[in-house]
N, C-alpha and C positions, 0 to 999 in steps of 0.2 A: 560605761568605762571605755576610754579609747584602746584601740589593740596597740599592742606594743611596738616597738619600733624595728625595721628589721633587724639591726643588732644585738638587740634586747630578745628576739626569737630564737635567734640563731645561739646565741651564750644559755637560753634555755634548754635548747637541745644540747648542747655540748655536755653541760651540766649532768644531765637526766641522762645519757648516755653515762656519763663516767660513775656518775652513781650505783649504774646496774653492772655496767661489766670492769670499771678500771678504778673500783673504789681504793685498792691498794696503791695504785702507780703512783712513786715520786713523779716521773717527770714522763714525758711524750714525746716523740717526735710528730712532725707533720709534714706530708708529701705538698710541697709547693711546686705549682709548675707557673704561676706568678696572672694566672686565669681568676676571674673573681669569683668560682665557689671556693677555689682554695686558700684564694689572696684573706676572704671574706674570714675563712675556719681559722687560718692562721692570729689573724687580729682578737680574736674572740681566746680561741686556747693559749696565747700566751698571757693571756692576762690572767689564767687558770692556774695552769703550771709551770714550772722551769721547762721551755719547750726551742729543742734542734726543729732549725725548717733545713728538709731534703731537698735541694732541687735537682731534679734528674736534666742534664741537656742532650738531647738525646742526637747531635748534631746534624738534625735532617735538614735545617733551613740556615739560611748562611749568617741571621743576625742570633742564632741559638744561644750564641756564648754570654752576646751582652744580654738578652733576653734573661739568661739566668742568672749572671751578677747583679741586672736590677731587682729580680726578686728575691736575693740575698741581702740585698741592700735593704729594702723593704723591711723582712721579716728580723732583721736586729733593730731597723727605728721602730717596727711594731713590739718589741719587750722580748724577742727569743734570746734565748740565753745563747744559742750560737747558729748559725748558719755556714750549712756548708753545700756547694757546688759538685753534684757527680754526672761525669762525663761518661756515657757509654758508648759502644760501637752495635748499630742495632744491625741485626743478621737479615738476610733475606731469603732465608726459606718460610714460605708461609706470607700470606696477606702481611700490606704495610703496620695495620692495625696491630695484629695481635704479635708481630714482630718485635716492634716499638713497646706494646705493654710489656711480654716477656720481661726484655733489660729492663723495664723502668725497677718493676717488682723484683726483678734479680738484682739490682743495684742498691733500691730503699732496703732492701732484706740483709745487705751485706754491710750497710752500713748505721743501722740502726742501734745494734748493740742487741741489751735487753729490753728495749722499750720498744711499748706500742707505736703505730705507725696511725695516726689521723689523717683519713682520705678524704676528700672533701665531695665526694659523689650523691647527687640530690637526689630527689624525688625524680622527676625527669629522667638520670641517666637512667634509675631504676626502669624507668617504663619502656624505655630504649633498651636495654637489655633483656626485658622478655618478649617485647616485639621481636628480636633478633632472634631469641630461640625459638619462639612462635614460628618464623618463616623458614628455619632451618630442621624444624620438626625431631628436635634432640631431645623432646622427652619431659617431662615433669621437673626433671633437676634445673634446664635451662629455663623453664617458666618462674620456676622461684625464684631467681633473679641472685641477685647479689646479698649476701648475710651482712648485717650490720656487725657483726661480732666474728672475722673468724681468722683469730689469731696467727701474726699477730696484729692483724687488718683490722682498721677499727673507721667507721662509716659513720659517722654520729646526725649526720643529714639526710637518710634516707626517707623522712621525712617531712624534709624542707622545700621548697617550691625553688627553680633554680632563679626565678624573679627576686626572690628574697635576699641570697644572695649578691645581685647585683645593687641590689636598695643599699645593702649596707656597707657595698663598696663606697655610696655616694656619699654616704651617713658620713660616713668613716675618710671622707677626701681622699681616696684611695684611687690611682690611676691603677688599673687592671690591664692586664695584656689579652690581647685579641686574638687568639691563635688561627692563622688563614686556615687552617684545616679543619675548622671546625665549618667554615663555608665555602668547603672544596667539596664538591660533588662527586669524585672519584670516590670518596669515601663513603659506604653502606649509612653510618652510622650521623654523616652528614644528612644524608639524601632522609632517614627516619626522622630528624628534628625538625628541620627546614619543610619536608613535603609529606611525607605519610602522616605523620602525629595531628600537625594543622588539619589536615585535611578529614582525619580520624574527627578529631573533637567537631569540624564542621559538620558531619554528615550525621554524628552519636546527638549532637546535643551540648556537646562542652562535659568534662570529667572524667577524658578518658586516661590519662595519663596517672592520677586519683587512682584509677579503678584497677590500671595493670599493677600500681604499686600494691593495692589491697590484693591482688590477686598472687603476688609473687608472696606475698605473706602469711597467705592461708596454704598455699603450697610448701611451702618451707616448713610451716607445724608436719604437716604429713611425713616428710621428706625425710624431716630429723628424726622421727620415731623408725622409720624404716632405715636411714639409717645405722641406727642401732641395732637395729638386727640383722641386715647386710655381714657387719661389722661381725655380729656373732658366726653368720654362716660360712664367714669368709675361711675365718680363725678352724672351722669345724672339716672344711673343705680341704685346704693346705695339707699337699703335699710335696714336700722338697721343693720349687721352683712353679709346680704345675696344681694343679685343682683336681680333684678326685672328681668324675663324673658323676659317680655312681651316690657321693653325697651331694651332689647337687641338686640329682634329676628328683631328687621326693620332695624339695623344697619349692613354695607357693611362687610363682614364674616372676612377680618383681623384686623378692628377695633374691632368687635365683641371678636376676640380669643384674640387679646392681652390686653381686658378690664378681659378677663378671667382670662388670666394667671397674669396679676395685682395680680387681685383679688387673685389668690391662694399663690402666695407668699407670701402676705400679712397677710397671712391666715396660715403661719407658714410651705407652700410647701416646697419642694427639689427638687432636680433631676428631674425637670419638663422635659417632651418630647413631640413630637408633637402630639404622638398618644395620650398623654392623655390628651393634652389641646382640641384635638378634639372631642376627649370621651366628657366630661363636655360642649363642645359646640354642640353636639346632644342632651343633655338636653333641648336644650333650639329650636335646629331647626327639631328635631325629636323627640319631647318627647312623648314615644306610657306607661310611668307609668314604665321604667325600674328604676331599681335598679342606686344604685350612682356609682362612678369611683372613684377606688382608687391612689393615690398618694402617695410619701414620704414623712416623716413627719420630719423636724426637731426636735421632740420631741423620746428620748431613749424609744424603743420596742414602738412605734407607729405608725400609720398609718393614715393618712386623706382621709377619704370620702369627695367626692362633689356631693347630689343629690341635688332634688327639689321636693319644698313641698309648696302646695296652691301656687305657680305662681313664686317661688323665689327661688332662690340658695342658699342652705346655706353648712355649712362645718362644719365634726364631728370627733372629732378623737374615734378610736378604739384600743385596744392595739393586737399586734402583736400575732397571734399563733405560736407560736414554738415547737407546739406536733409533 
């Protein structure tokens, strides 16, 4: 039997995702940035459901505007029932990357409604985001990569080869937009697809991109079970603002960290890493009277402390020295 055609792959996965997690939803949205994994999802999900494409422009290059009216344009002759254009202003605290994703995610969130949001993120981005936690050494969370399901984000190609995608651009007569940043070497996540990955499957053998995805998904089972008890000890911990020490210190050391690192997100963190979830959890299994552990604050020229004071954690921001 001949394999099927990328189109016909890619409307399988769509399918077989919506079956498991969005068997209810009338209708969808879909993050268009007018790129062919997305160009590709969009053409496929609206022939599904009544589906809004989102295009984020996120004005960082000077043709952004037309860039995203042609992929508005696109996704109503591809059957979306509407397309709309959202412009943000991306901040510049923090790498250009995860600046730019912020608003994207703040913007598809704000404009969505009630419906799900169709990402069009492959197999590949997958493997590029645990190479990324891999090198950044954040822990088990960062290795499992990206959830296919985690509300109201929905991922239905993490599966998919991102070649595939482009096939069924050509299937489909689809001119797809080329983002220069995607082969701008300034970029980390350039520099992983272009040179590390290549270079990866040359020296493994071919499969490794396969193998980090299988990997972020065997971590993920774990991750979500512990999860759930995080989740228990957190609730158990809670006190007013701060974390009881003394219920922490009996709990098994990765339910312990990840009831921490809860807590510090919660708490208006960023760019958590393991060394400093670790820091904050010597508070509590070595506290010889040190000083607190600093973090990134989501908050402009801030900083978040995490000490402990009479038996409990709590969290302080300070503002930034830039003497």
């Amino acid at each position: 039997m001949d394999r099927p055609g990328a189109v016909d792959q890619l409307r399988a996965a769509v399918a077989a995702f919506a079956q498991t997690y969005l068997s209810a939803a009338p209708r969808w949205c879909v993050g268009l940035s007018g790129g062919p994994d997305s160009l590709a999802l969009t053409a496929v999900a609206a022939g599904m459901l009544p589906t809004t494409a989102l295009v984020v422009d996120h004005g960082l290059q000077p043709d952004s505007a037309d860039v995203a009216a042609t992929a508005a344009d696109q996704a109503v002759a591809l059957g979306c029932a509407d397309a709309r254009v959202l412009r943000v202003r991306v901040g510049t605290d923090g790498g250009p990357e995860a600046v730019a994703r912020a608003a994207r995610y703040r913007a598809l969130d704000a404009a969505r409604g009630d419906d799900p949001v169709l990402l069009g993120h492959t197999l590949d981005d997958q493997a590029e985001t645990v190479l990324l936690g891999l090198g950044r050494g954040s822990g088990a969370r960062s290795l499992a990569g990206m959830r296919p399901h985690d509300p109201p984000w929905c991922r239905p190609l993490l599966a998919v080869r991102r070649a595939t995608t482009h096939a069924a651009c050509a299937e489909l007569g689809l001119t797809a937009w080329r983002d220069p940043h995607n082969t701008d070497r300034r970029f980390t996540r350039t520099r992983l697809r272009t040179e590390v990955l290549p270079l990866l499957e040359d020296v493994l053998g071919g499969g490794v991109a396969a193998a980090l995805a299988r990997t972020a998904t065997a971590l993920r089972e774990d991750t979500d079970l512990i999860d759930t008890l995080v989740a228990q000890a957190l609730a158990a911990a809670a006190t007013g603002d701060g974390l009881d020490a003394a219920a922490l210190a009996g709990l098994p050391g990765p339910i312990r960290r990840g009831a921490i690192r809860s807590w510090l997100l919660s708490g208006g963190a960023t760019g958590l890493t393991d060394q400093q979830i670790r820091g904050v959890d010597r508070l509590v299994t070595g506290w010889r009277g040190q000083g607190g552990v600093a973090v990134g604050s989501a908050l402009r020229g801030q900083r978040l402390f995490a000490g402990r004071r009479d038996g409990v954690l709590t969290l302080r921001h300070e503002p930034v020295d830039r003497a």
